[in-house]
C-alpha positions in Angstrom: 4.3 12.0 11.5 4.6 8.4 12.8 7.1 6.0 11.7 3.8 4.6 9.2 3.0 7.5 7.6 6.9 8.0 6.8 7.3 4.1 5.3 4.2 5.4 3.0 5.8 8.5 2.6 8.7 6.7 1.3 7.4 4.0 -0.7 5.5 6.9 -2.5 8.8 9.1 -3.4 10.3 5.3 -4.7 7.3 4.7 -7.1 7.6 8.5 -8.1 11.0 8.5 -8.4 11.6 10.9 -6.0 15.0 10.9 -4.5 14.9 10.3 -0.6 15.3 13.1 1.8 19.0 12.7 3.2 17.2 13.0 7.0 16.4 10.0 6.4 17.3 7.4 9.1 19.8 4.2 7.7 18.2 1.6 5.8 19.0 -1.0 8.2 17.1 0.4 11.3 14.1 -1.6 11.6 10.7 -0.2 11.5 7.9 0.2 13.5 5.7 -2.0 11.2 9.0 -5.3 11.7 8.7 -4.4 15.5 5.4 -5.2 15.6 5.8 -8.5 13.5 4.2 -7.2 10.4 6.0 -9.1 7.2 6.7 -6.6 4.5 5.9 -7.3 0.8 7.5 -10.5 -1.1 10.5 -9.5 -2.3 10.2 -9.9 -6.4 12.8 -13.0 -6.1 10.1 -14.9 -3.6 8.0 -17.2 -5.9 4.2 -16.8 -5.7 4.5 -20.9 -4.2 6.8 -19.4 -1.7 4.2 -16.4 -0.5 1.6 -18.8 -0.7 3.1 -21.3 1.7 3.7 -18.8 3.9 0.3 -17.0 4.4 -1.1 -20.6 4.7 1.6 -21.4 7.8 0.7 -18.4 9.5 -0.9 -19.0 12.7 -2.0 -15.2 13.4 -5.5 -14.9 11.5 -5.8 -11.7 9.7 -8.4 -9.4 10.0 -11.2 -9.0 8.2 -12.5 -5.3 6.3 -14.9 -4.7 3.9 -13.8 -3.2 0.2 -15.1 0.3 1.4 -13.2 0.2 4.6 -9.8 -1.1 2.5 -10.4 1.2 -0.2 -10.5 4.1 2.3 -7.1 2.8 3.8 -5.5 2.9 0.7 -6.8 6.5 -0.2 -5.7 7.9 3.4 -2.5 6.4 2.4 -2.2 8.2 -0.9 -3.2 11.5 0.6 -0.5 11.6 2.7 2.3 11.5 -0.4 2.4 15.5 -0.4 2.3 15.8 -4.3 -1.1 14.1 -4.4 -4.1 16.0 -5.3 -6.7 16.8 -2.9 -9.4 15.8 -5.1 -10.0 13.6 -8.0 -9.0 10.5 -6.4 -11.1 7.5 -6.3 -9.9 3.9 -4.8 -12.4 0.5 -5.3 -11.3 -2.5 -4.0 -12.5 -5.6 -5.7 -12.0 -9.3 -5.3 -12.6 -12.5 -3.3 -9.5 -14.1 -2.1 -7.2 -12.6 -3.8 -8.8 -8.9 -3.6 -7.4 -5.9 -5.7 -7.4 -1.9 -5.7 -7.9 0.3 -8.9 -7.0 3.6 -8.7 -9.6 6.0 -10.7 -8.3 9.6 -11.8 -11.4 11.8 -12.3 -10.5 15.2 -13.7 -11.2 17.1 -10.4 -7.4 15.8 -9.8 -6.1 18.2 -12.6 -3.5 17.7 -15.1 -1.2 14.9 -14.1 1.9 13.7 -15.6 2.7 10.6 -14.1 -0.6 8.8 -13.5 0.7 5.6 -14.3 3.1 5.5 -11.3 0.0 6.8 -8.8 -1.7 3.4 -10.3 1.2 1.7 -9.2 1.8 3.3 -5.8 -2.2 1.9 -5.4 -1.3 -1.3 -6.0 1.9 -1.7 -4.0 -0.5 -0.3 -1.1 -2.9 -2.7 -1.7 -0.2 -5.4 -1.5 1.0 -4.2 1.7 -2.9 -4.2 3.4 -3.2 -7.7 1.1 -0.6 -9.0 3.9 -2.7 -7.8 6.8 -6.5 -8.2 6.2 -8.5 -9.8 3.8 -11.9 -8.8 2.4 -15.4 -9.3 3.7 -17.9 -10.2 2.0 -21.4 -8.3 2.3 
C-alpha cells in the first residue's frame, strides 16, 4: 500500500469514525503527498479569501481532467476504504470552476448505516483533487 492509499485510508477511518490503527506512524512525519509539494486541504480556520488568494498566487498550473476522469479518481479512492461496498457506488463530478462530487448509493451497495458520512468522505476527496486539477470542459 503506498503512503497515498494509506492518507485515503486514513481520512476514510476519520469520516467514519473509525479509531486509527496504533501502527500508525506519528502525526508529525510528513507525507509523501508534502514531499512532493502537494498543499493539503484549508484547514476550517483558513477563510475562503485566504484559499482564494492562494490558488491565485500559485505559480504551478494545475492539471486539467475531465468530470469522468475526476469522478473515477474519487471512486478508486473510496474503494480502497475496506468497509466500502464493491458495488453500488456511483461518483459524478459536476461544475465549472468551482467543480463538485455527489456520491450516489444505488441499492446494489446493500444496507448501509452510515451513508451520510460516505457522502462526506466524497466530498473531502473531491476537495483534496479540487487542490490539484481542475475540470475540463468537453
Amino acid at each position: 500500500m503506498t503512503e497515498y492509499d494509506k492518507e485515503i485510508v486514513s481520512l476514510a477511518q476519520q469520516v467514519l469514525g473509525q479509531p486509527k490503527p496504533k501502527s500508525e506512524p506519528p502525526a508529525a512525519k510528513q507525507t509523501s503527498s508534502q514531499k512532493a509539494g502537494i498543499k493539503a486541504p484549508p484547514q476550517p480556520s483558513e477563510t475562503r479569501s485566504e484559499a482564494r488568494k492562494e490558488r491565485a498566487d500559485s505559480p504551478q498550473a494545475r492539471e486539467t481532467k475531465t468530470a469522468e476522469e475526476l469522478a473515477r479518481m474519487i471512486e478508486a479512492d473510496l474503494a480502497k476504504h475496506p468497509q466500502c461496498p464493491s458495488k453500488g457506488f456511483v461518483v459524478t463530478v459536476y461544475g465549472a470552476t468551482y467543480w463538485r462530487a455527489m456520491l450516489m448509493i444505488t441499492p446494489a451497495a446493500g444496507p448501509l448505516r452510515n451513508a451520510q458520512q460516505w457522502r462526506d468522505l466524497t466530498d473531502e476527496l473531491a476537495e483534496r483533487l479540487r487542490q490539484r486539477y481542475d475540470m475540463a470542459w468537453r
